[in-house]
N, C-alpha and C positions, 0 to 999 in steps of 0.2 A: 432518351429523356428519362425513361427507367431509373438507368443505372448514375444520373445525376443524382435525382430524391432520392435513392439509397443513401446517394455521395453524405447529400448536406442531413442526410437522417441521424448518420453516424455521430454526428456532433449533437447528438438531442441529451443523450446519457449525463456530458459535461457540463450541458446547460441548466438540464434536470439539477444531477448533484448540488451543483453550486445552489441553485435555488432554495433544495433542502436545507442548505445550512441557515439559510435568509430565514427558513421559516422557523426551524428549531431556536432560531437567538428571537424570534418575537414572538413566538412560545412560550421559552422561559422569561425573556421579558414581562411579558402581559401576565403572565402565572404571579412572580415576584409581587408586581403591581397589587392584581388582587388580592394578596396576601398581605400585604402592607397597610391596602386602604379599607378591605373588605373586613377583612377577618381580625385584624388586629386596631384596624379602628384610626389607624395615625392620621396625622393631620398634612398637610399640602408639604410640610416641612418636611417632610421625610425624604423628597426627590433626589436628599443630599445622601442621606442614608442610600438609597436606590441607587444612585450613581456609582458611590463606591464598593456596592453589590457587583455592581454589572461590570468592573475591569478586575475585580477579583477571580485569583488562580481557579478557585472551585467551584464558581458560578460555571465558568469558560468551560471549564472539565466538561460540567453537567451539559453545556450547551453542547458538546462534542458527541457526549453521550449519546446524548438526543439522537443527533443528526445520524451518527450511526446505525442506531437500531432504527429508523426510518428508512434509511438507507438499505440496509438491510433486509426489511421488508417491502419496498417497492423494485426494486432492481433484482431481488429474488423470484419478486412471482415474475416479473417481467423474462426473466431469465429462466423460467421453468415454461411459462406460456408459449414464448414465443422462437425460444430456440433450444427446447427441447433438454433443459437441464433437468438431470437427474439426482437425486437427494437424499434418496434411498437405495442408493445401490450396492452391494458389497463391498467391503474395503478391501478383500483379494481381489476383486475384479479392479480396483483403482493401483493399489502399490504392490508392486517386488518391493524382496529387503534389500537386493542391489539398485531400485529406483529411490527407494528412502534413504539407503546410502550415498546417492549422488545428490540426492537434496540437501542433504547433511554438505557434502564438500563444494555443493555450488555456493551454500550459504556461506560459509567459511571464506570460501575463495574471491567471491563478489563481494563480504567485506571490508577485506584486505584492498582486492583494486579501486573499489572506490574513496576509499579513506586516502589513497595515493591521487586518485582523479580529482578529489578534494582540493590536497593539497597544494596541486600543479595549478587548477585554477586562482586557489590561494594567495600563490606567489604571482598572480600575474592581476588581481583582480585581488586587494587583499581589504575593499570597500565591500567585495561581494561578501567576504567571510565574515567581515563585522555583522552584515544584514542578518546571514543565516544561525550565526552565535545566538544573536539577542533575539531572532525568531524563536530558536530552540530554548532560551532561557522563559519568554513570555509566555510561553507553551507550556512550562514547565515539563520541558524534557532534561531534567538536569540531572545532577546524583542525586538530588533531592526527590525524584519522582514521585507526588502519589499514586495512593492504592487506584484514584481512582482516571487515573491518567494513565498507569500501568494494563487497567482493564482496556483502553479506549487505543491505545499505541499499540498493544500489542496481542491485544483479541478479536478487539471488534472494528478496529479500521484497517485490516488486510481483508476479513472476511467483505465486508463493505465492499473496498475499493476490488477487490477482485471480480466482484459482480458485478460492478458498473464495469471496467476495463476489458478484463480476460472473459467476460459472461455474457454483460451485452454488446457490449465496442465492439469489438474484435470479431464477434460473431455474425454484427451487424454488416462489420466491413469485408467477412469472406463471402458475404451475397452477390458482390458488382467486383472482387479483387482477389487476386491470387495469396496463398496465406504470409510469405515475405512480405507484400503491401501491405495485409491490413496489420501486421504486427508491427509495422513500422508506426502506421497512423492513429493506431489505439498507444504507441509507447508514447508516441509525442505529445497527445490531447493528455498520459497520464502524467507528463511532465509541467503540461501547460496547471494542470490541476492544482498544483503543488505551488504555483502562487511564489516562488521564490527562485533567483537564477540559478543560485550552488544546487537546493535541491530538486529543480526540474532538470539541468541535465545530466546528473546522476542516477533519478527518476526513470528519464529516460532510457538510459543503459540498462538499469534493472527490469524495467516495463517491457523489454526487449526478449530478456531472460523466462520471466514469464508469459509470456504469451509464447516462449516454443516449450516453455514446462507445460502449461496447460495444453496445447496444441499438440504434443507429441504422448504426453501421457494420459491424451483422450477423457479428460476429466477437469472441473472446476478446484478438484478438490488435492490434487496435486498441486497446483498454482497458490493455494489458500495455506497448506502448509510451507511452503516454500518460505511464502511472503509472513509468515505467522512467527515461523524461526527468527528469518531476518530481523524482524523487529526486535524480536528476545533478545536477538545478541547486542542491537545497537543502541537498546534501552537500558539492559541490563549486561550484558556480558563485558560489553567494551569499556563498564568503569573499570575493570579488573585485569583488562591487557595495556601494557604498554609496549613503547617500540622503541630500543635505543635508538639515539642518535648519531650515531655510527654509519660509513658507506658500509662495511659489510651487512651493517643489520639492514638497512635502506634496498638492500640487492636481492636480500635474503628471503626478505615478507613479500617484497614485489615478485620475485620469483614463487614463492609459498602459493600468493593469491592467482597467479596463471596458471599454475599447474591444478591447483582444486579447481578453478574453474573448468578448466580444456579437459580435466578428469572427471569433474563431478556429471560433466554432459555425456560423456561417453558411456559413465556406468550407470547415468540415469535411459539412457537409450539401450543401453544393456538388458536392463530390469524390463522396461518397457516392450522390450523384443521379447524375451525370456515371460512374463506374463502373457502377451498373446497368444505364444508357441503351446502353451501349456494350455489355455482353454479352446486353440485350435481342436489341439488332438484327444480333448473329453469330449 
């Protein structure tokens, strides 16, 4: 019976998050409000003004914001109290430069495969990629990014989601389950998070990635960069690559992205072996 209330524990984090975000949009909600009626004195009429506040890009931003840096600090101490995360530790004790080098080519490699994972759903399912288009337009994840959707995409929502998934999930779930299951059950809840078909189960795939990044190279904070890169490249790097349309070029990147991958694991287990060895023997 234990190792059940672990079971259905594991899903508190998902429940949690979600619920942060509820709070931070009637947060900024209720803040707007007073600042409308309070401070600036308006009249009842305003609610129209107010309404078109709240589906506005940078209202949305700030609410993200929010919710991050809450995130952030609840999922943090949770993750420091109760399973023993560390936050202060030395950054030789966390990365080799051949672990930061496989981080480099996991990230390379799993953006290649998924941009092809993408597209195979794409082509079979091309209702789901409309969904996830005008998700990523509303979101303003476009070339258009701003500053302040750039801070929240690619600072502070890996650091976030790493601490609820790879910090408490997964940590939660190696209490009653061997580490393949819980990195399975932490990938999926972090698929389920994601609120969208294309990007939960590619989600997925990646969530996978880190939790044997975090898991193998004994730190949060290996996982945190991983996921910090990724973003950079997919917010920022990817308006600047393109991919012919060509079978060679088609063969070429698909190949590109398996070998960084199946390579980026090896020399990050490399570093990781190689860092031990070395504080073994001091």
């Amino acid at each position: 019976m234990k190792k059940v209330g672990q079971f259905f524990f594991t899903f508190l984090p998902l429940l949690l998050v979600i619920g942060i975000q509820f709070l931070a949009t009637f947060f900024a909600m209720g803040v707007s409000m007073l600042w409308e009626f309070l401070i600036k004195g308006a009249s009842m009429n305003a609610f129209a003004d107010l309404s078109e506040l709240w589906v506005s890009l940078d209202f949305n931003t700030g609410i993200m914001i929010i919710y991050s840096l809450l995130s952030i600090s609840v999922f943090g101490i949770w993750y420091y109290a109760k399973y023993g995360g560390n936050y202060l530790t030395k950054p030789a004790l966390v990365f080799h430069p051949l672990s930061v080098i496989g981080i480099l080519m996991l990230v390379a490699g799993m953006q290649y495969l998924i941009s092809y994972l993408i597209s195979f759903i794409a082509s079979i399912f091309p209702q789901w990629l409309q969904a996830y288009d005008e998700l990523l337009e509303s979101a303003g994840l476009d070339s258009t990014i701003s500053v302040g959707m750039f801070v929240y995409s690619v600072l502070l929502a890996p650091i976030g989601e790493e601490l609820v998934f790879r910090g408490v999930t997964m940590h939660q779930a190696k209490r009653y389950a061997p580490f393949w299951a819980a990195n399975i059950l932490q990938a999926v809840l972090f698929g389920v998070f994601h609120m969208n078909i294309i990007q939960g189960i590619y989600a997925f795939f990646l969530g996978l990635v880190l939790g044997y990044v975090c898991e193998k190279g004994g730190s949060i904070y290996s996982a945190i960069l991983f996921h910090l890169l990724f973003n950079f490249w997919g917010t920022v790097l990817s308006a600047f690559i393109s991919i012919e349309n060509t079978l060679f070029s088609f063969i070429f990147w698909f190949m590109f992205g398996l070998v960084m991958t199946v390579g980026g694991l090896a020399v990050f287990s490399l570093g990781v072996q190689k860092r031990d060895a070395y504080y073994r023997c001091r």
